[in-house]
C-alpha positions in Angstrom: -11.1 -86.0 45.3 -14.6 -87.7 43.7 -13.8 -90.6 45.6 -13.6 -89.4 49.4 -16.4 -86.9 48.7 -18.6 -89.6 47.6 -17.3 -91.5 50.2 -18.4 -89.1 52.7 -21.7 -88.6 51.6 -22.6 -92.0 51.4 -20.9 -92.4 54.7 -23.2 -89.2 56.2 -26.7 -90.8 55.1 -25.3 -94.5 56.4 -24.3 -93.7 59.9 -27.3 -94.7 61.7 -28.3 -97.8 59.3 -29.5 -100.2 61.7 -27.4 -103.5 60.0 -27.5 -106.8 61.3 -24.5 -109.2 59.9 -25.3 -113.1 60.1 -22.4 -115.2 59.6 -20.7 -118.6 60.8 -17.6 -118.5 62.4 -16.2 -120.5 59.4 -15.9 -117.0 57.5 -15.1 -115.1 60.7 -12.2 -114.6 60.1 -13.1 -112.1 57.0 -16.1 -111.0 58.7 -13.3 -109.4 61.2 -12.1 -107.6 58.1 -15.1 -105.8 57.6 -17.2 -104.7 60.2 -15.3 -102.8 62.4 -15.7 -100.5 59.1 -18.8 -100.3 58.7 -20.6 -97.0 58.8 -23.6 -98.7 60.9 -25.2 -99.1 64.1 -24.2 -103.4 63.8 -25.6 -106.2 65.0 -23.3 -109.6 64.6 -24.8 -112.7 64.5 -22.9 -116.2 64.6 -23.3 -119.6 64.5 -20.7 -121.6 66.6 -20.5 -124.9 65.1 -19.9 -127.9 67.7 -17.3 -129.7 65.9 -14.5 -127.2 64.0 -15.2 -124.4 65.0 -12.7 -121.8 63.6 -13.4 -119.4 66.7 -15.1 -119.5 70.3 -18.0 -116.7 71.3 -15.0 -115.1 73.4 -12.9 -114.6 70.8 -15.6 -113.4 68.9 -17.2 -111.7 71.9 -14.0 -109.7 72.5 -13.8 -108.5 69.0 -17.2 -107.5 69.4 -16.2 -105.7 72.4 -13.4 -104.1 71.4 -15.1 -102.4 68.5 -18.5 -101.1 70.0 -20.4 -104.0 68.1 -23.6 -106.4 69.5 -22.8 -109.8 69.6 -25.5 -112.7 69.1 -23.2 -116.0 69.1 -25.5 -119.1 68.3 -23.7 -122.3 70.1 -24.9 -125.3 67.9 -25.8 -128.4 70.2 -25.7 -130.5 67.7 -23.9 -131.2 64.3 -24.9 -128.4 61.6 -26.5 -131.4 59.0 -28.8 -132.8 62.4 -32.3 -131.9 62.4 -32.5 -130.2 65.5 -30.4 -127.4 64.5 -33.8 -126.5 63.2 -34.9 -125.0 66.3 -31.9 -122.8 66.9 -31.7 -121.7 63.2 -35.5 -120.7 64.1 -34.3 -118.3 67.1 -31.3 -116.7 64.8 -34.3 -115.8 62.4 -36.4 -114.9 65.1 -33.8 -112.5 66.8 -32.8 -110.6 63.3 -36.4 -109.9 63.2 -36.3 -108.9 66.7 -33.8 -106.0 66.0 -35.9 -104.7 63.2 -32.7 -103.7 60.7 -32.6 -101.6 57.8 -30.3 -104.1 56.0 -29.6 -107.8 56.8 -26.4 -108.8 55.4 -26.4 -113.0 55.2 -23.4 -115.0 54.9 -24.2 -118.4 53.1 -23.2 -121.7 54.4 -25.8 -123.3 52.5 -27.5 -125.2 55.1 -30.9 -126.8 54.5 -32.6 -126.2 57.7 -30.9 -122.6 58.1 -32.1 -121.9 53.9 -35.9 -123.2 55.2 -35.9 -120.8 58.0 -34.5 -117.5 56.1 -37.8 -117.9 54.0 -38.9 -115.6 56.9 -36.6 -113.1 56.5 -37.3 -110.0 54.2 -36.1 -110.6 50.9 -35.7 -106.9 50.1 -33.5 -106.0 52.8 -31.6 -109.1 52.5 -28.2 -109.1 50.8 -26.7 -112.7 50.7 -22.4 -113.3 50.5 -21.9 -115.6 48.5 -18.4 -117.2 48.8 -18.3 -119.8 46.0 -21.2 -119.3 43.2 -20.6 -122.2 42.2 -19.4 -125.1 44.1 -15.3 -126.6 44.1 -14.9 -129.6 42.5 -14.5 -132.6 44.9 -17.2 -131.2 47.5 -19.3 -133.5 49.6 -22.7 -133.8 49.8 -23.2 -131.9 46.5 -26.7 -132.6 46.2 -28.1 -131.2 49.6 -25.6 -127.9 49.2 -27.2 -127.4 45.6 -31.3 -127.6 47.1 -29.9 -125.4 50.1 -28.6 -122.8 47.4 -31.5 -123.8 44.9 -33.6 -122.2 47.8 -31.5 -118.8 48.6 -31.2 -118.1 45.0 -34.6 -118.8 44.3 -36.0 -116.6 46.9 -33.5 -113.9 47.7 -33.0 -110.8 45.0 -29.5 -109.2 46.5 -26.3 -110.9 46.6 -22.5 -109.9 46.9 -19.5 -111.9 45.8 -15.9 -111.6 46.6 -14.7 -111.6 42.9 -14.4 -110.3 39.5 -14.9 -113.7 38.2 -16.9 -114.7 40.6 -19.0 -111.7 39.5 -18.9 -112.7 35.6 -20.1 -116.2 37.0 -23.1 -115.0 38.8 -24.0 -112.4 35.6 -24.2 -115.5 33.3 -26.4 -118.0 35.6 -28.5 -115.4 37.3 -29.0 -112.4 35.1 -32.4 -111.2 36.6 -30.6 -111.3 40.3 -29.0 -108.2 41.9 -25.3 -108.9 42.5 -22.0 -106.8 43.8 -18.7 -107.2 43.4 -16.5 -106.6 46.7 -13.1 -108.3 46.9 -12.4 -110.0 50.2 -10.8 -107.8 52.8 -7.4 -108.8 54.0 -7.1 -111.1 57.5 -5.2 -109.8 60.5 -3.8 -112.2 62.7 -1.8 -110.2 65.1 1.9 -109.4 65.2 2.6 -112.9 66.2 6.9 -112.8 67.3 8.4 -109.8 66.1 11.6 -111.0 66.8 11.5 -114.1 64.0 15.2 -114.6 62.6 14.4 -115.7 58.9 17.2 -118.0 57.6 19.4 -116.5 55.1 19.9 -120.0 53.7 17.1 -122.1 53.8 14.0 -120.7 51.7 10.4 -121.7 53.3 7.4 -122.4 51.4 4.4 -122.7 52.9 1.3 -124.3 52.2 -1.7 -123.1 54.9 -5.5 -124.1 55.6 -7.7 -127.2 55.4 -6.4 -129.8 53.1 -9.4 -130.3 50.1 -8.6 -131.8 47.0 -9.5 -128.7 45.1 -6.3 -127.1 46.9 -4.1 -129.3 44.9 -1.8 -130.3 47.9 -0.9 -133.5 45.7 0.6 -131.7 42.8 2.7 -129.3 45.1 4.6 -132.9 47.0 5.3 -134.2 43.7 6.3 -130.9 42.4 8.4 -130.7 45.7 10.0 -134.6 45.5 10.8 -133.5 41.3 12.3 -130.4 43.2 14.5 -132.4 45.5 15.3 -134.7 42.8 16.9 -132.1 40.9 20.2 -131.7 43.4 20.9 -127.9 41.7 18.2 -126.6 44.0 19.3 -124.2 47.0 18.2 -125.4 49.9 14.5 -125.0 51.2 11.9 -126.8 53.3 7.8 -127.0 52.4 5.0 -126.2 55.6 2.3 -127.6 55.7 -0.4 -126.1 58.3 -4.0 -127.3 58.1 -6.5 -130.4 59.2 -7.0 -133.0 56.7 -9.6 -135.7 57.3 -7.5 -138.7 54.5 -3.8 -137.2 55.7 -2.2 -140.7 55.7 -4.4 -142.5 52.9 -4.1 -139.5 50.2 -0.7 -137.3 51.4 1.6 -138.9 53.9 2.6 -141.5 50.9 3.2 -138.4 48.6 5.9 -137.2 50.6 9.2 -139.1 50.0 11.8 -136.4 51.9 10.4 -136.2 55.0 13.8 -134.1 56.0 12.3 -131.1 54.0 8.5 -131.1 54.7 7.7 -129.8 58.1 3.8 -130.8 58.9 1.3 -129.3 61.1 -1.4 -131.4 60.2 -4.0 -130.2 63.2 -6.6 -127.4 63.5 -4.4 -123.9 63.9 -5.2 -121.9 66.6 -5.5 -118.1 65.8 -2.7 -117.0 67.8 -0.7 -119.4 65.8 -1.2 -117.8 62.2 1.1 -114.7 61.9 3.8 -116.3 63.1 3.7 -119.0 60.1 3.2 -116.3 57.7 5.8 -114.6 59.2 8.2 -117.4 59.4 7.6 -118.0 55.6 9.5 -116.3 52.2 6.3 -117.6 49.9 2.9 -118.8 50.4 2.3 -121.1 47.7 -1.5 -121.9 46.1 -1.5 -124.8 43.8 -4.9 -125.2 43.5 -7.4 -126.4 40.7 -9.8 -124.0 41.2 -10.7 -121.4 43.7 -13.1 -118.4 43.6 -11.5 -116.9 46.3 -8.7 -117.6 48.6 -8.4 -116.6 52.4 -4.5 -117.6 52.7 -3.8 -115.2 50.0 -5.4 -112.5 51.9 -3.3 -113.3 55.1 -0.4 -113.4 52.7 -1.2 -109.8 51.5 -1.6 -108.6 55.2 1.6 -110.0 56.4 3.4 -109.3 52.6 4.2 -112.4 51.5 5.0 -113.1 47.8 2.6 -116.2 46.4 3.3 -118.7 44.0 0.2 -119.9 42.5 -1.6 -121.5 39.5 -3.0 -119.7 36.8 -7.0 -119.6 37.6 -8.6 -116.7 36.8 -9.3 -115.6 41.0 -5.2 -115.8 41.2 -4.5 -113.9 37.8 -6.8 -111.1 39.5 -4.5 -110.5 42.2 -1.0 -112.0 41.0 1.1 -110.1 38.4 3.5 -113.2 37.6 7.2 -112.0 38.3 5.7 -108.4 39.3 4.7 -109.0 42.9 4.7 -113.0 42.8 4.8 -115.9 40.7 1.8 -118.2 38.9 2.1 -121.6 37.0 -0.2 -123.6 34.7 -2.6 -125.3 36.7 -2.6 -128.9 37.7 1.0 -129.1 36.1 3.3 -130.8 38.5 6.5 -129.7 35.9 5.4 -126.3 35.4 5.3 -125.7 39.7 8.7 -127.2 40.2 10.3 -125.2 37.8 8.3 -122.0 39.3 9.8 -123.2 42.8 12.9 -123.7 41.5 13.0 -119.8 39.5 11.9 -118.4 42.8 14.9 -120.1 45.1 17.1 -119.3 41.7 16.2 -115.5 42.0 15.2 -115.1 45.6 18.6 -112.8 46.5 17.8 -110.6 43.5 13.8 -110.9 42.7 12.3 -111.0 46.9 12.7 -107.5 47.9 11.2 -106.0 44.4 8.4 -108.8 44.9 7.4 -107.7 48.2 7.3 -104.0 47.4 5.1 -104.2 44.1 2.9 -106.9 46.1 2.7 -104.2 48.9 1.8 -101.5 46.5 -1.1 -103.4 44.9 -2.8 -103.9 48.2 -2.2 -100.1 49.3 -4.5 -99.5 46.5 -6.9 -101.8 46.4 -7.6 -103.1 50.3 -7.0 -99.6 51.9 -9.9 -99.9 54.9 -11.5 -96.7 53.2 -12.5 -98.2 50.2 -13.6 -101.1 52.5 -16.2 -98.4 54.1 -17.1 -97.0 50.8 -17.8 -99.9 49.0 -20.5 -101.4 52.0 -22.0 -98.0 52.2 -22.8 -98.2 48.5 -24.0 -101.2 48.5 -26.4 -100.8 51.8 -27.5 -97.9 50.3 -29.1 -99.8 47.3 -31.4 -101.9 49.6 -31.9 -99.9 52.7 
């Protein structure tokens, strides 16, 4: 009762907050999560990277359409680290000034020429999203991402993450900093084929998104090969659905039963998503460190039980033989014998995984607390 009241007072004095949401369409996908929830007259603002581009301004245009928002899409002429982005990143400042918004909610991409030109931007009404506070291990061109984020951090006072550790993290290296906790919102897809026939026999394990080394593709093949190796196992086959820039250098060679790994390696088109959720039993995250993850998100949507390792983002989410199943990180032993308990238990275990999984994200992704949670936090700087 506390909560919807609160709710709906926050909700009353927010209605007509003039917000203007500045993203890339990298983290469009979750920035599709949240503002059709928003209790704001919006403004949506994207950059649409030339290369990789995880959606087109129609997409995004008819999203924006379809929920009463204003859509600013920013098509990038050139390569995001070239120069000349310069002058387009000084129009997307120029235009958020233009609207003259109450609150300007930032998404970080950690740019250099984009962090230059937000110095014009009002610092007070500025709340920055911070996906990773600190950067995964194995990222390129470290040292330009640090003075990009050395420059946000320096000058900006309000900032939201998508985790409680996440949160902890930011607490310890910027105590003097303004900083909410919001947990990524769940990622819709579609209904993709409603008519998928899941094989009674074969279990199917999916591994989804870009191929990084932080997401630990490596140990999950050679869990997978110790897997095959084992001959007691019932039968299964491993996805794999993402780009990869070093596919045949660092993976291909990992993969020694090509009869039970199924690859996708490409750029996945939006309408393809739900139906590999949908046509899989587990999404499986064996990565060495994460501060967030969007494929468990889509997992949650579509309830899919995850197998994962043990870092703290996962143990937030995953109740290990409650609603899924998490192994010691980096150990290859450790994931094939989690692989192997979940085929073992599958007939009995699935159904009671899927409904305590389901549960958890009634409770805590529910597009109410969503609303509440944004209003509360535009209300601090508005």
């Amino acid at each position: 009762m506390h909560f919807v009241q609160n709710y709906n007072t926050w909700a009353q004095s927010n209605s007509n907050m003039k917000v203007y949401y500045f993203s890339i369409t990298s983290f469009s996908d979750v920035d599709m999560g949240i503002m059709h929830h928003l209790n704001a007259d919006l403004v949506y603002g994207a950059i649409v990277q030339k290369r990789n581009a995880n959606y087109t301004r129609e997409e995004l245009q008819a999203y924006c359409d379809k929920h009463n928002i204003i859509f600013e899409g920013y098509q990038m002429k050139y390569n995001l680290k070239d120069p000349r982005c310069l002058f387009t990143f000084l129009e997307c400042i120029a235009n958020i000034r233009k609207h003259k918004p109450e609150v300007i909610y930032l998404v970080a991409f950690d740019n250099i020429y984009f962090s230059l030109c937000s110095l014009l931007l009002n610092r007070t009404k500025t709340i920055i999203a911070l996906h990773d506070v600190v950067f995964h291990s194995g990222t390129s061109f470290l040292f330009v991402l640090k003075l990009s984020r050395w420059i946000t951090m320096t000058y900006f006072r309000n900032f939201q993450v998508f985790s409680r550790e996440q949160f902890k993290i930011f607490k310890r290296l910027f105590p003097r900093k303004q900083v909410n906790f919001i947990p990524l919102p769940l990622k819709d897809f579609g209904n993709g084929n409603l008519n998928i026939n899941k094989s009674k026999k074969v279990i199917q394990f999916l591994f989804f998104g870009n191929v990084l080394f932080y997401k630990g593709l490596d140990i999950l093949l050679k869990a997978v090969n110790n897997l095959v190796e084992e001959k007691s196992a019932p039968p299964f086959t491993l996805v794999i659905a993402g780009r990869s820039d070093n596919w045949e250098t660092e993976y291909e060679p990992l993969i020694l039963y090509p009869e039970i790994v199924k690859k996708h390696i490409r750029f996945i088109g939006n309408d393809e998503v739900a139906n590999f959720f949908q046509n899989a039993d587990y999404l499986v995250l064996p990565y060495r460190d994460a501060t967030q993850s969007g494929p468990l998100k889509i997992a949650f949507h579509y309830n899919i039980p995850v197998i994962a390792s043990d870092i703290s983002s996962f143990k937030e989410e995953v109740v290990s033989g409650v609603d899924g199943y998490l192994f010691k990180t980096g150990d290859v032993e450790d994931l094939k014998q989690t692989l192997l308990q979940s085929l073992n238990k599958h007939q009995t275990d699935y159904y009671n995984l899927k409904k305590a999984q389901l549960q958890y994200v009634n409770t805590n992704y529910s597009p109410e607390k969503v609303k509440h949670d944004f209003s509360e936090m535009f209300s601090k700087v508005s």
